[in-house]
N, C-alpha and C positions, 0 to 999 in steps of 0.2 A: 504494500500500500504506500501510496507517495502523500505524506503528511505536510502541510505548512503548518508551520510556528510560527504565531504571529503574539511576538513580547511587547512588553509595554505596560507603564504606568498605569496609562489608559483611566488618565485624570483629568477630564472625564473621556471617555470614549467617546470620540465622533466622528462624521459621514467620511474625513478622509480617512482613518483606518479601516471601513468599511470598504472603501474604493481599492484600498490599496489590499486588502485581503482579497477580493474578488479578481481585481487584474492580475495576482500573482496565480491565482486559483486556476482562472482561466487561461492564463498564457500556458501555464508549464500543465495541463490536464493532472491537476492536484486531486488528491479525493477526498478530500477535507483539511479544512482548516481548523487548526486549537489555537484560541483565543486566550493567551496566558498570561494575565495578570501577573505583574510582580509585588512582592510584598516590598520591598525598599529596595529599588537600583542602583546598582554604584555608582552612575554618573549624577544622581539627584540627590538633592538632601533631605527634603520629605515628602510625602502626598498632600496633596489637602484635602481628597476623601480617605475613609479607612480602607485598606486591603478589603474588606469583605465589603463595603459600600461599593468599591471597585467594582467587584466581581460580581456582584448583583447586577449593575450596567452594565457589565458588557455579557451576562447574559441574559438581561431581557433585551438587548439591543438584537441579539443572534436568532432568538428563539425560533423564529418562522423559516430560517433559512437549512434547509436538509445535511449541506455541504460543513455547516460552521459547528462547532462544539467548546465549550468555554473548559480549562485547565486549570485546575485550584493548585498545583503544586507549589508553585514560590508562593503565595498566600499562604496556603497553610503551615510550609516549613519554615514562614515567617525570619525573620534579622534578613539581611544585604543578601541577594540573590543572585548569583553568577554565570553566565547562561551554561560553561562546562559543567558543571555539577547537574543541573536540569539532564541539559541532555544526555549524560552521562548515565543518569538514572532511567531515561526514559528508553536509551538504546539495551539497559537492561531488562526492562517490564515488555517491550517489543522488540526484540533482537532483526526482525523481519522489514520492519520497517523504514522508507526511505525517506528522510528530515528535511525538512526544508526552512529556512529560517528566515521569514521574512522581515524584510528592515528599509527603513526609509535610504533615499540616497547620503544623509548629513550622518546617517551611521556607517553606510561603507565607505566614506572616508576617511572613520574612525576606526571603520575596524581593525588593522594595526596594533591597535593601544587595549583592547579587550584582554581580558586575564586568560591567558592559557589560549592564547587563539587558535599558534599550529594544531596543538592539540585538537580541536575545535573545529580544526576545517578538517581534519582526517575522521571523523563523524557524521558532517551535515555538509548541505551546501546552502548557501546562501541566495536569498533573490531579492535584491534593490529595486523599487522601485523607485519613478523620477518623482521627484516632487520642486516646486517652486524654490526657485533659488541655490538648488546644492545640482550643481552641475556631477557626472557619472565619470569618471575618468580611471579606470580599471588600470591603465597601466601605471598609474603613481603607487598601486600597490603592492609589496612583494609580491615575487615570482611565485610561490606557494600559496598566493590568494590568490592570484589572477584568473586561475582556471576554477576557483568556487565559488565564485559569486555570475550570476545569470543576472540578469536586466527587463524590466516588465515597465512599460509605460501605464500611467494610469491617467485618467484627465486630472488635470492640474487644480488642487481644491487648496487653498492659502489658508488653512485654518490650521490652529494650534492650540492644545491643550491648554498650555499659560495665557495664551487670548484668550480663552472661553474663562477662564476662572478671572482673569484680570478683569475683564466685561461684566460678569457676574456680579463681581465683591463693587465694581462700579456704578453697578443699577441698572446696566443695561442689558438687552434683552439678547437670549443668549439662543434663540428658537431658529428653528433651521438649521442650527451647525452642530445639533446631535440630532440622534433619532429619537420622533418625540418620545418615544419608551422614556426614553434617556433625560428627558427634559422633564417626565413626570415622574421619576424616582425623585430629579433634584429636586424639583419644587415642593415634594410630598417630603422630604427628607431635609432641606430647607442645608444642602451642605453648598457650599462658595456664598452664604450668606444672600440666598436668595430664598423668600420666605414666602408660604403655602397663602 
């Protein structure tokens, strides 16, 4: 089975990690996608919803779709979450299956700097897609990356997590750039200080 992993904060989850889970799905004929919340990433320093508030959005956000399935694992093993250890574990619960790790383009030209990478790409391979502003350029990266990471265009959606929450705690209206699932968890749940 060809699996994408699709990591992330996913604080809050919106329409571009949807876009970009679906264009990788469909370019590479993926059979599902797991939606896997982190409990605390190493490149951020907190959430502003909780791990499990997370993971509620982004599975009421999936529910209807056949393809998607949401991933409690870095939630529940809770502290800094590393993607080798994930998938480390996870190529031991499924030895069978083929990994796919999806990531915006402003991570594959981070990926580099990731803990235990080599490690990392002799496991999974990678699928970047394009997003606004971070240009793809495969060859700046080692030679041992350059053949694991694939390229998926997706239409070009300029939204961001820190926008939706900075917009939010602002007062202003944060509708359309999640699914409204997603927009009536927050408002029912009154988390970026936006109230029922």
């Amino acid at each position: 089975m060809k699996i994408g992993i699709m990591g992330g904060t996913f604080d809050p989850l919106h329409i571009g990690h949807l876009l970009a889970a679906e264009s990788a799905r469909d370019a590479y004929e993926l059979d599902e996608v797991w939606f896997m919340p982190s409990h605390i990433p190493p490149h951020k320093d907190k959430a502003g919803a909780t791990g499990e508030e997370r993971l509620a959005m982004v599975t009421e956000a999936i529910k209807g779709h056949s393809s998607f399935r949401t991933l409690d694992i870095e939630v529940e093993r809770g502290g800094i979450s590393y993607t080798i250890n994930t998938i480390e574990e996870l190529k031991i619960t499924y030895p069978a299956f083929d990994f796919y790790f999806i990531i915006g383009a402003d991570m594959v030209n981070y990926l580099p700097h990731w803990d235990r990478i080599e490690d990392l790409s002799q496991l999974i391979t990678f699928i970047g897609v394009g997003r606004p502003g971070s240009p793809l350029d495969l060859n700046a990266l080692p030679s041992y990356l350059q053949s694991k990471v694939l390229l998926a265009d997706m239409p070009l959606v300029d939204i961001s997590s820190s926008d939706i929450r900075e917009k939010a705690e602002a007062g202003h209206s944060i509708r359309y750039m999640v699914p409204e699932v997603v927009y009536d968890y927050i408002v029912r749940s009154g988390i970026y200080g936006i109230q029922p």
